[in-house]
Every structure is written in C-alpha cells, then in structure tokens.
N, CA, C and O atoms as a printed pandas DataFrame, in Angstrom:
     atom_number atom_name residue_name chain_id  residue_number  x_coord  y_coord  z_coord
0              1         N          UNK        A               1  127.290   -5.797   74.717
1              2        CA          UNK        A               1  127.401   -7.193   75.044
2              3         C          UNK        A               1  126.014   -7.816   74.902
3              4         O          UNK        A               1  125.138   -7.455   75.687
4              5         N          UNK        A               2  125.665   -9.004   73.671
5              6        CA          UNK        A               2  124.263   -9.247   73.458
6              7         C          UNK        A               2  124.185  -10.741   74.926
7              8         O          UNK        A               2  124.991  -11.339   75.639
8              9         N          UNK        A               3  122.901  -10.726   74.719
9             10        CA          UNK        A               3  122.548  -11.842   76.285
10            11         C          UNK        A               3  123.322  -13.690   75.850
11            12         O          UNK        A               3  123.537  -14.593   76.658
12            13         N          UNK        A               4  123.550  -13.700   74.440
13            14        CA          UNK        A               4  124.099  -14.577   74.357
14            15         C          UNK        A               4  125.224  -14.805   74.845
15            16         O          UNK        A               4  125.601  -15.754   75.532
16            17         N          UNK        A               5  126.012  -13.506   74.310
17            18        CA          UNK        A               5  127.462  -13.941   75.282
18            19         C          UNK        A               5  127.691  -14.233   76.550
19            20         O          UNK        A               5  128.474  -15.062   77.015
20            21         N          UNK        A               6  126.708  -13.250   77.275
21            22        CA          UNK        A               6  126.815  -12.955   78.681
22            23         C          UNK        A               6  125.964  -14.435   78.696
23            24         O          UNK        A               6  126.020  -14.539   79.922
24            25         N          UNK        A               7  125.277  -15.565   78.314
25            26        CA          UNK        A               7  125.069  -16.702   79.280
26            27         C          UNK        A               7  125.982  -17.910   79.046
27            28         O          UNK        A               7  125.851  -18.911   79.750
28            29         N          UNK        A               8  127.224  -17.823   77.740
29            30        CA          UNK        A               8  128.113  -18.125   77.322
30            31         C          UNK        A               8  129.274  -18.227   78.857
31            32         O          UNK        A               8  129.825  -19.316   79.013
32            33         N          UNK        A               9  129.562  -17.176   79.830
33            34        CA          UNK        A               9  130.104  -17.014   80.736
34            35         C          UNK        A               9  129.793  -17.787   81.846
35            36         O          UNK        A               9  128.705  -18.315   82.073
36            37         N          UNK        A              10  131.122  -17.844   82.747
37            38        CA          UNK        A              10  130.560  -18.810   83.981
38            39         C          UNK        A              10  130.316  -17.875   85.641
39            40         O          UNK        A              10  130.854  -16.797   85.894
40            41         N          UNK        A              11  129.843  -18.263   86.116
41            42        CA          UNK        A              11  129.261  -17.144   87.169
42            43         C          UNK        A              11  130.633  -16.692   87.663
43            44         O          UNK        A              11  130.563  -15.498   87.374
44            45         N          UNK        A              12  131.873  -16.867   88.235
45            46        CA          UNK        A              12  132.920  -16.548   88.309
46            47         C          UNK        A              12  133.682  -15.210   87.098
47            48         O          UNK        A              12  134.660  -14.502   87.337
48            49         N          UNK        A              13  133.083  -15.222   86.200
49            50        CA          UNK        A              13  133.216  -14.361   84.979
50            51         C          UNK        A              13  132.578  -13.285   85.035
51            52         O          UNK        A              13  133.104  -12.172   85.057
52            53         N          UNK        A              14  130.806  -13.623   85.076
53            54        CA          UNK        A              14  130.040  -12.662   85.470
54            55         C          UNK        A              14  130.016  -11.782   86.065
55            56         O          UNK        A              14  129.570  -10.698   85.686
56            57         N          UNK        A              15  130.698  -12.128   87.630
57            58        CA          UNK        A              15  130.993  -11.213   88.905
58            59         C          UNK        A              15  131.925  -10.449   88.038
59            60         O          UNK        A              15  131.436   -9.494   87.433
60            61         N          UNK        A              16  132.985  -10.667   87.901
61            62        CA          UNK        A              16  134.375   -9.953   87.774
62            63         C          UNK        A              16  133.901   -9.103   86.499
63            64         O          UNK        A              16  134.144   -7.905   86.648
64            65         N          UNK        A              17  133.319   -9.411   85.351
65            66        CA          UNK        A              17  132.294   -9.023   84.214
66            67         C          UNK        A              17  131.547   -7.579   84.979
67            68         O          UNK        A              17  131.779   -6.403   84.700
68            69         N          UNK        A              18  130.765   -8.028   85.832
69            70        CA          UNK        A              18  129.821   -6.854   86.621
70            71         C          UNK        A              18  130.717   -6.109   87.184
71            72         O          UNK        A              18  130.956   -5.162   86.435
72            73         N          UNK        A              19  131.409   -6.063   88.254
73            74        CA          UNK        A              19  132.941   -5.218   88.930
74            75         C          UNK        A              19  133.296   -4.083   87.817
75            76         O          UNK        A              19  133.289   -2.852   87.774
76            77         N          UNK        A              20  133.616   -5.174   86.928
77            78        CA          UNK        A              20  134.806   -4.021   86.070
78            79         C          UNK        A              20  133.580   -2.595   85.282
79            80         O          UNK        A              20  133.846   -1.413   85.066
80            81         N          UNK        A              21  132.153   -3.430   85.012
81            82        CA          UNK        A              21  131.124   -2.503   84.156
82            83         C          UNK        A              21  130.795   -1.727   85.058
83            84         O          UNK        A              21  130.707   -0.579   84.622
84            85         N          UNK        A              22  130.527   -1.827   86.319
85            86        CA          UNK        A              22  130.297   -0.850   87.192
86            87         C          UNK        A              22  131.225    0.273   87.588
87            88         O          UNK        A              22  130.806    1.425   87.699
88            89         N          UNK        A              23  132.271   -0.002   87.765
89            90        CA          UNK        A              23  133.281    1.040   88.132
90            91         C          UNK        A              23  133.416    1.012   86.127
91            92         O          UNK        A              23  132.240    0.651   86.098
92            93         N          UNK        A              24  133.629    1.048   85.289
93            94        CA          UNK        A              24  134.056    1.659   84.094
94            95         C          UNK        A              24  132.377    2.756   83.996
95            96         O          UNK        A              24  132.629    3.927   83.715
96            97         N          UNK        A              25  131.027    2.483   84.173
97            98        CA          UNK        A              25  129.989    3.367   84.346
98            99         C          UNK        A              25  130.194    4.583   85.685
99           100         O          UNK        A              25  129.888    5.774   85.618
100          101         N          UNK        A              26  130.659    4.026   86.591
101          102        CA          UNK        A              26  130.803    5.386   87.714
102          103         C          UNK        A              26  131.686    6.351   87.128
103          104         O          UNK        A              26  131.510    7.552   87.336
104          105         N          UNK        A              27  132.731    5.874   86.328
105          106        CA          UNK        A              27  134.303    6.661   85.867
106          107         C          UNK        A              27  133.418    7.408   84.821
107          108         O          UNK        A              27  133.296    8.633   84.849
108          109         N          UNK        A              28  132.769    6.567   83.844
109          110        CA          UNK        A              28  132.431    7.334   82.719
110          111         C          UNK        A              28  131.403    8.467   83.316
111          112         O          UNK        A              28  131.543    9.656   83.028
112          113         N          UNK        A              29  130.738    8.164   83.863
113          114        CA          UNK        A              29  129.448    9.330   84.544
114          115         C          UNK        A              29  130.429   10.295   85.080
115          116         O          UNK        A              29  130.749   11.089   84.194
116          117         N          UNK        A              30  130.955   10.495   86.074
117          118        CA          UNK        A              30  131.880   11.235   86.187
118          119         C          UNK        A              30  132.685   12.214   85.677
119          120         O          UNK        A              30  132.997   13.268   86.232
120          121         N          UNK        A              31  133.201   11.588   83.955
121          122        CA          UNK        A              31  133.441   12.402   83.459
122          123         C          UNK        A              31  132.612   12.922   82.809
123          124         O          UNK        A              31  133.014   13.951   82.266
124          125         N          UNK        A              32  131.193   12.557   82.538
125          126        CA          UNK        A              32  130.093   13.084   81.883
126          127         C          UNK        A              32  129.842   14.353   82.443
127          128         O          UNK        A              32  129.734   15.415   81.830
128          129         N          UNK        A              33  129.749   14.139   83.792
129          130        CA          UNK        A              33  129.509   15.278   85.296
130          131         C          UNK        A              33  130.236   16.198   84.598
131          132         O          UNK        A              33  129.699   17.073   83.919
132          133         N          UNK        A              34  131.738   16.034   84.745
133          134        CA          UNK        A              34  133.130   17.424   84.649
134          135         C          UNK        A              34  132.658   17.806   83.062
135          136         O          UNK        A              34  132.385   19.006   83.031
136          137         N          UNK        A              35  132.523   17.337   82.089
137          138        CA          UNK        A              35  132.565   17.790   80.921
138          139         C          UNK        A              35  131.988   16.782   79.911
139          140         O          UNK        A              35  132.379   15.628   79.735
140          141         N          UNK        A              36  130.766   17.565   79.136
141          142        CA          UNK        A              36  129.873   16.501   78.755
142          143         C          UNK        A              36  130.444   15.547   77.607
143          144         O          UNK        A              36  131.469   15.929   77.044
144          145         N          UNK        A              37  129.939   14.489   77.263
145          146        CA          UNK        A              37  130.401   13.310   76.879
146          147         C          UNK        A              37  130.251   13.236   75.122
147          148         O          UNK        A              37  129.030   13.109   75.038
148          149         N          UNK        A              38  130.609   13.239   74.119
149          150        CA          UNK        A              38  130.795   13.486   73.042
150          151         C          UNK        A              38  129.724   12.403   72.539
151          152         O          UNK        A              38  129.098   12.680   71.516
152          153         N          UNK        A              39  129.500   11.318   73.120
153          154        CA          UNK        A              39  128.633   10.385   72.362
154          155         C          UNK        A              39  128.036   10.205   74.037
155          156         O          UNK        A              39  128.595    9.556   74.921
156          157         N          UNK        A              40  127.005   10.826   74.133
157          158        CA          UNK        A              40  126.155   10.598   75.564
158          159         C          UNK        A              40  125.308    9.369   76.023
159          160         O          UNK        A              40  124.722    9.047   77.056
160          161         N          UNK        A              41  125.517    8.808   74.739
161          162        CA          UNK        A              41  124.448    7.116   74.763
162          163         C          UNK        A              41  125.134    5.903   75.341
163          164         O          UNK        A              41  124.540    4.896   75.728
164          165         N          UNK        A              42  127.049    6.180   75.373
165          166        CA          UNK        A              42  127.334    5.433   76.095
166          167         C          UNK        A              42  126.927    4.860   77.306
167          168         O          UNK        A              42  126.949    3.650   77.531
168          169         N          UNK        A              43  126.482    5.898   78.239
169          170        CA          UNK        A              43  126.158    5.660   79.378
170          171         C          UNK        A              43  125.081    5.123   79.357
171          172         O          UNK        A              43  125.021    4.907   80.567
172          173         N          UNK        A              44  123.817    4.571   78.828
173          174        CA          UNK        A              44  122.828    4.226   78.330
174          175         C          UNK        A              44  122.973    2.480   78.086
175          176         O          UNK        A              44  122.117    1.638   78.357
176          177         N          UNK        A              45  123.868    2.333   77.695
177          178        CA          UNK        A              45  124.858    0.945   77.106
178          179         C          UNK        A              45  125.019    0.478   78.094
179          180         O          UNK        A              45  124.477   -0.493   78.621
180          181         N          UNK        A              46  126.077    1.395   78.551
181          182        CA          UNK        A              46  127.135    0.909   79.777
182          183         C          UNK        A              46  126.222   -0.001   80.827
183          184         O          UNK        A              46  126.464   -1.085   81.356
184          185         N          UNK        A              47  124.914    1.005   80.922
185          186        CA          UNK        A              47  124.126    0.978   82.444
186          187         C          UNK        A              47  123.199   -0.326   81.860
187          188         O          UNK        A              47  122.940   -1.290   82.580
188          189         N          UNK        A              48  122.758   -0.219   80.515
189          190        CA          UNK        A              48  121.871   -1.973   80.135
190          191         C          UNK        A              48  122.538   -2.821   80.515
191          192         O          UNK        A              48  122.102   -3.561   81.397
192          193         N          UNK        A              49  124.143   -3.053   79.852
193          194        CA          UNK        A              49  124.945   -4.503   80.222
194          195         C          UNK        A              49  125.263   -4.316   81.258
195          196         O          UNK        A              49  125.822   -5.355   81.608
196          197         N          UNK        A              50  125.290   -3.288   82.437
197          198        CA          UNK        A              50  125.605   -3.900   83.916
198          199         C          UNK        A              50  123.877   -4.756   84.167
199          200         O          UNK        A              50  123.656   -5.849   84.688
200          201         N          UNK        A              51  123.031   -3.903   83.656
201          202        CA          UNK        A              51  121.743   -4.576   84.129
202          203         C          UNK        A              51  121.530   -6.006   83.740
203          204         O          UNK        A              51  121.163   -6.791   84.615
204          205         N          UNK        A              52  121.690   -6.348   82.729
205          206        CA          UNK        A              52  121.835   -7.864   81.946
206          207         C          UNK        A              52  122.798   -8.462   82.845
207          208         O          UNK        A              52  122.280   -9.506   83.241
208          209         N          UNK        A              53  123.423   -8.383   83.129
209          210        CA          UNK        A              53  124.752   -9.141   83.829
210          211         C          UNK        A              53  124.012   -9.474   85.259
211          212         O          UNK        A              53  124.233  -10.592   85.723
212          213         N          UNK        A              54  123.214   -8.655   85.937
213          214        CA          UNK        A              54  123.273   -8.625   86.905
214          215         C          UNK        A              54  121.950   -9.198   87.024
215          216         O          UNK        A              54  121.719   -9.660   88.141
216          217         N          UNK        A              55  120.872   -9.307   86.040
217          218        CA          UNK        A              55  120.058  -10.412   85.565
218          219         C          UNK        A              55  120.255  -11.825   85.597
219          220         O          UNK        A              55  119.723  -12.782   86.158
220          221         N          UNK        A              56  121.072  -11.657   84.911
221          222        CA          UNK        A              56  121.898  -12.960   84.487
222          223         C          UNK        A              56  122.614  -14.005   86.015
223          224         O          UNK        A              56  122.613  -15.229   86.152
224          225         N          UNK        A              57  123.034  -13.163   86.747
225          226        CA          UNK        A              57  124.169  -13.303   87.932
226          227         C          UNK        A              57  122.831  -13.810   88.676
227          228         O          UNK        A              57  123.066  -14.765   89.416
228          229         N          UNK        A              58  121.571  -13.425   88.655
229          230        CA          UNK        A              58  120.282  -13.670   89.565
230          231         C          UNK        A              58  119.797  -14.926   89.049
231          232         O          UNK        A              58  119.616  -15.968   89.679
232          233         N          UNK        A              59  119.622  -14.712   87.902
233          234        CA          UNK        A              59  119.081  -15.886   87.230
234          235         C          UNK        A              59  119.479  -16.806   87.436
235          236         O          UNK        A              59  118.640  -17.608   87.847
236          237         N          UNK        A              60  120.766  -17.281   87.330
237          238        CA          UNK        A              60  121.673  -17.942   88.307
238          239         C          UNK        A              60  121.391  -18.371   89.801
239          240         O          UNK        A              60  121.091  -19.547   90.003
240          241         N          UNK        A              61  121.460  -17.586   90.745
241          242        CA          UNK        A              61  121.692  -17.817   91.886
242          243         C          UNK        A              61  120.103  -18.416   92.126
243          244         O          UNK        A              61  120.010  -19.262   93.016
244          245         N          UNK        A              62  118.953  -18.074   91.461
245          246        CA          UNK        A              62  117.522  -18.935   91.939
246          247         C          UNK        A              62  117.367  -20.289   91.249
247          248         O          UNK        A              62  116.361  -20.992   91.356
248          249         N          UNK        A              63  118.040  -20.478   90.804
249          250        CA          UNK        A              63  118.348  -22.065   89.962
250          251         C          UNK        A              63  118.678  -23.088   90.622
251          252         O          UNK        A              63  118.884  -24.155   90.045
C-alpha cells in the first residue's frame, strides 16, 4: 500500500485499514512461528503498511 493511497483514505478507513493489518500480521507471524513462510518478506510489508497507517492515523490526530 504506497502513502498515496493511504492519505487518499478518511480517518474512519484508516482505523478499520489498521485493525484488519494488524490482526492479518499477528495471523501471518504465527504461522511463520508453526512453519516457516515460503516468501518470508511478507511480514516485512505487512509490518511497514501497519507502520504508515499508523503514521498517517497520527498525522492526523496533531492537525
């Protein structure tokens, strides 16, 4: 997800945006844990766009 899209969104989006990336990163780590992950960089991804989002969600709220 590049930063354009994510400021394209409205903070109501964002949240629910962040929710779903966080629990889809705990699930994926998880299964990384039980049995390692065929493309391991996902989690790498996963964990930037929760960080951007949650940038973004800040960036926001000091405005």
């Amino acid at each position: 997800m590049k930063q354009s899209e994510i400021k394209q969104l409205s903070t109501e989006e964002l949240q629910d945006k962040l929710g779903s990336l966080k629990k889809s990163y705990i699930d994926l780590k998880m299964a990384h844990t039980i049995s390692p992950l065929e493309v391991p960089m996902q989690l790498r991804v996963l964990r930037r766009n929760v960080a951007r989002v949650a940038t973004e969600l800040t960036k926001r709220e000091l405005q």
